[in-house]
C-alpha positions as a Markdown table, in Angstrom:
| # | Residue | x | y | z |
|---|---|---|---|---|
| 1 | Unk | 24.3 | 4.0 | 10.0 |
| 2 | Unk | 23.3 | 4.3 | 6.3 |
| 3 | Unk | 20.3 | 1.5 | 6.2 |
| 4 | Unk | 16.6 | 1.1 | 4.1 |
| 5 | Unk | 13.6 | -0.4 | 4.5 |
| 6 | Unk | 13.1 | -2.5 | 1.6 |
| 7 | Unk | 10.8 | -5.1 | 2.4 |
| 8 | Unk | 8.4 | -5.8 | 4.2 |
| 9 | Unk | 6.2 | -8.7 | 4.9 |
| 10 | Unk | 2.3 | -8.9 | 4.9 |
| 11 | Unk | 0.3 | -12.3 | 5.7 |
| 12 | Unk | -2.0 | -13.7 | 3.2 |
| 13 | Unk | -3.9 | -16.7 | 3.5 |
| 14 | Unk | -3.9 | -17.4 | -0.6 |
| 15 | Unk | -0.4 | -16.7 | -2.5 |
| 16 | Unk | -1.9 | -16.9 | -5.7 |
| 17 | Unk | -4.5 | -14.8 | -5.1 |
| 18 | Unk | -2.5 | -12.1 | -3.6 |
| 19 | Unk | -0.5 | -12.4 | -6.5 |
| 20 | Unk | -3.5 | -11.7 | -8.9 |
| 21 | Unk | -4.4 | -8.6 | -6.6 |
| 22 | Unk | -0.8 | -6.7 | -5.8 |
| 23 | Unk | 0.8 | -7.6 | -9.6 |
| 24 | Unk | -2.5 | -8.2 | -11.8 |
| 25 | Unk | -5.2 | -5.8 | -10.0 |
| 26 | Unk | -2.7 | -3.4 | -8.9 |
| 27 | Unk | -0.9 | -3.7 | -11.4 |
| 28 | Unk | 2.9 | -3.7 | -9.2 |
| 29 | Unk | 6.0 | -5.6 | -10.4 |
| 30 | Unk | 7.1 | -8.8 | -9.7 |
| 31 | Unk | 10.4 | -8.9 | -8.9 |
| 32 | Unk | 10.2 | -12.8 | -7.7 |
| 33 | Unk | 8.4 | -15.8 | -6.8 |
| 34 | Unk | 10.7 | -18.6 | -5.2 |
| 35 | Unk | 9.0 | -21.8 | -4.5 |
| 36 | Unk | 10.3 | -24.9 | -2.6 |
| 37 | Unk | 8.1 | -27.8 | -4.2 |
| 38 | Unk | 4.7 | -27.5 | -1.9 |
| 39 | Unk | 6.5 | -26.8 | 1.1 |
| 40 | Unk | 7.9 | -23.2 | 0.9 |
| 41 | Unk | 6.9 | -20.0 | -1.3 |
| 42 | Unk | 8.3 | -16.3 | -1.3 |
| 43 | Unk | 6.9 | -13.4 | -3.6 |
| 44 | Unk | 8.1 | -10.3 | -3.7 |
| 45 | Unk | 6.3 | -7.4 | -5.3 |
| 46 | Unk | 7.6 | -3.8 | -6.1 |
| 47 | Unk | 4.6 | -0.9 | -6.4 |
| 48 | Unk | 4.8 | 1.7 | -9.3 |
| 49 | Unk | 6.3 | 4.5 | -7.7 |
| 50 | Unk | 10.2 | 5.5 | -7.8 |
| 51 | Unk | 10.7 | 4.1 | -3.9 |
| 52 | Unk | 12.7 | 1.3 | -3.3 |
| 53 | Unk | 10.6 | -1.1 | -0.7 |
| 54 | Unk | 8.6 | -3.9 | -1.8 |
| 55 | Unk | 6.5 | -6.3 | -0.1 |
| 56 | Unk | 6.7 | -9.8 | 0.3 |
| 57 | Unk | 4.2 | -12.7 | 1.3 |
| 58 | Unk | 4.5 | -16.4 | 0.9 |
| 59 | Unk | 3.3 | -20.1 | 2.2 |
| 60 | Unk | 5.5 | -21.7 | 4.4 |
| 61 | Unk | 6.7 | -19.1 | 6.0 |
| 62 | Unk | 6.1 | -17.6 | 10.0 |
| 63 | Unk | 4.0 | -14.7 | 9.7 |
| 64 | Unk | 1.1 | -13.0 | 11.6 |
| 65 | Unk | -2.5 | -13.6 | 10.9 |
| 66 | Unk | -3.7 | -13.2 | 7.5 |
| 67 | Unk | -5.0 | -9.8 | 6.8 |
| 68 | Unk | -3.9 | -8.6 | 10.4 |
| 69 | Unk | -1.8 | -5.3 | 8.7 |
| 70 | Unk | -3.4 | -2.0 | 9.1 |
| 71 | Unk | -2.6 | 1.2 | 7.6 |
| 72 | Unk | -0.2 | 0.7 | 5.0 |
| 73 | Unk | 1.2 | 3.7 | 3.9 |
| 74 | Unk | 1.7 | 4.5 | -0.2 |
| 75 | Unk | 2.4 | 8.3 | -1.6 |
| 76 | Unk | 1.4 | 9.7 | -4.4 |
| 77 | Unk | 1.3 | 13.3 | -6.0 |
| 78 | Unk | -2.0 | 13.4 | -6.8 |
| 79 | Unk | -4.9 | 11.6 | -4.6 |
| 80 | Unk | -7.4 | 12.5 | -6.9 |
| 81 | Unk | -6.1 | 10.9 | -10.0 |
| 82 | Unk | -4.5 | 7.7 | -8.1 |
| 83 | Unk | -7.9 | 6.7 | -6.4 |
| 84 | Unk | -9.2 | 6.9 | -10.6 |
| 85 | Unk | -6.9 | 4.4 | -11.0 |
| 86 | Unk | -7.6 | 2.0 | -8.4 |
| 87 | Unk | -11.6 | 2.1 | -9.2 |
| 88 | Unk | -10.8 | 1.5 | -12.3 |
| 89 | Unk | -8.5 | -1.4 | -11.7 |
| 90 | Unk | -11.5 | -2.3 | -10.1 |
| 91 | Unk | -10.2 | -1.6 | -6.8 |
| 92 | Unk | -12.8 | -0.9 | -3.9 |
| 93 | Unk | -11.5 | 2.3 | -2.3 |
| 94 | Unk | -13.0 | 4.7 | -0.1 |
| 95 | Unk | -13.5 | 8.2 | -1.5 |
| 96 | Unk | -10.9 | 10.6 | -0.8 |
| 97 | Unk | -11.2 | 12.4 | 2.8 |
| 98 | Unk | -9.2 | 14.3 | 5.1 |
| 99 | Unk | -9.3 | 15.5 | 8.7 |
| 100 | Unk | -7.8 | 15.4 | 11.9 |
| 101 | Unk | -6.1 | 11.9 | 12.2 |
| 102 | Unk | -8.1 | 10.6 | 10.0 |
| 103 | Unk | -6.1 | 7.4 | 8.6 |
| 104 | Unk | -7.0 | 5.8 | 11.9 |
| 105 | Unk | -10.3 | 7.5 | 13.5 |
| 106 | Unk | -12.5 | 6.7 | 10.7 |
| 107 | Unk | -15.0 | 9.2 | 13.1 |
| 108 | Unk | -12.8 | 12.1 | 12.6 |
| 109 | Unk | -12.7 | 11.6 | 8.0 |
| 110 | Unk | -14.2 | 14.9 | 5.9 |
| 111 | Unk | -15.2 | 14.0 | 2.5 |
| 112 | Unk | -12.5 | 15.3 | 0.1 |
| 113 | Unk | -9.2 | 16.2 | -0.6 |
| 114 | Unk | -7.9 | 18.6 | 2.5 |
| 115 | Unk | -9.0 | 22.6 | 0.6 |
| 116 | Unk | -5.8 | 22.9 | 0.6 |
| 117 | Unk | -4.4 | 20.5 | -0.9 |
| 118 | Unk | -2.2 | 20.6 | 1.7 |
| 119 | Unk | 0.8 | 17.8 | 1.8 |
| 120 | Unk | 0.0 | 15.2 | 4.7 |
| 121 | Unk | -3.4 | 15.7 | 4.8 |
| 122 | Unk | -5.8 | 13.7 | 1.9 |
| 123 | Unk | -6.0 | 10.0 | 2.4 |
| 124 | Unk | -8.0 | 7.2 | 0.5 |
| 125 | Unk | -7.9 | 3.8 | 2.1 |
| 126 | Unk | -8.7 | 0.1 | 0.6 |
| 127 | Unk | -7.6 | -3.6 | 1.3 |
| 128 | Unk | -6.3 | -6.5 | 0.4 |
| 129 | Unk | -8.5 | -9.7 | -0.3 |
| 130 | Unk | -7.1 | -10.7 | 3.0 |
| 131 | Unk | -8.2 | -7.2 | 4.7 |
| 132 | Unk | -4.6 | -6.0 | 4.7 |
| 133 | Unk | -5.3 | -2.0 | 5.2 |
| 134 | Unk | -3.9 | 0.3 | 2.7 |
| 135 | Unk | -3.7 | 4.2 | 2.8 |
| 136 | Unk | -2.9 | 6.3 | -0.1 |
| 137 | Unk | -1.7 | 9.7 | 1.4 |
| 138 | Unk | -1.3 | 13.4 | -0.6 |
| 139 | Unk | 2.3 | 14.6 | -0.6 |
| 140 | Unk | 2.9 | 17.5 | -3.2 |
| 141 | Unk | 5.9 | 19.2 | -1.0 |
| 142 | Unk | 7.8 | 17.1 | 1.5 |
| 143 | Unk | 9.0 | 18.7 | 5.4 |
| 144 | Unk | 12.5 | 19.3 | 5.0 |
| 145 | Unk | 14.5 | 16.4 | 5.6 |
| 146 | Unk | 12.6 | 13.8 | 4.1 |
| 147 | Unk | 13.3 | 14.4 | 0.5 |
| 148 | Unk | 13.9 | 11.1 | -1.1 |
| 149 | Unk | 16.9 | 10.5 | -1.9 |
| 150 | Unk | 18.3 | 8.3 | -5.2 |
């Protein structure tokens, strides 16, 4: 079977203003915003990178509990420079740590980037207005396999 993931969804409690924060703030694009009169409303938001999943929120719609996601996972290249970015997009992210499962036992973070720079191992986190969690995560050299493919 030959399948992606390219959407997925994340409860908000304001569309508009997680519009303003995932394509304004964040600076991701829209690739639409379907609305049904005041009934029904789909966006759907691409982020920067050269992946192929997007996310999507909406009114209207079943979903969980606004702001219920937790660890979010986006990639970069470079942890240092992409957590610039954020703060200054104005962005309130952690500083960059690493350590031991650190994405989820906040206990367990090391202020940094991992010595190594190791791939897999530095991790910013921040949220959405809601208090959807995202993590930004280090990869410089993937595990073989899990080369992306286009």
């Amino acid at each position: 079977m030959d399948v992606n993931l390219e959407v997925v969804s994340i409860p908000v409690s304001d569309v508009d203003k997680a519009l303003e924060f995932y394509h304004e703030r964040l600076g991701w694009r829209l690739d639409a915003d379907i609305k049904n009169g005041n009934v029904f409303r789909v966006v759907q938001i691409t982020p920067t990178g050269a992946g192929h999943t997007s996310i999507a929120f909406g009114k209207g719609i079943p979903m969980a509990t606004p702001g219920s996601m937790r660890h979010l996972e986006l990639v970069t290249s470079d942890i240092v420079a992409a957590r610039e970015e954020l703060v200054e997009r104005g962005i309130d992210v952690t500083e960059v740590y690493h350590g031991p499962g650190s994405p989820f036992l906040p206990q367990s973070r090391i202020p940094g980037p991992d010595p190594g720079r190791t791939s897999y191992a530095s991790y910013a986190s921040f949220e959405d207005p809601d208090g959807n969690g995202w993590t930004l995560q280090e990869i410089t050299t993937r595990l073989p396999g899990r080369e992306p493919t286009r």
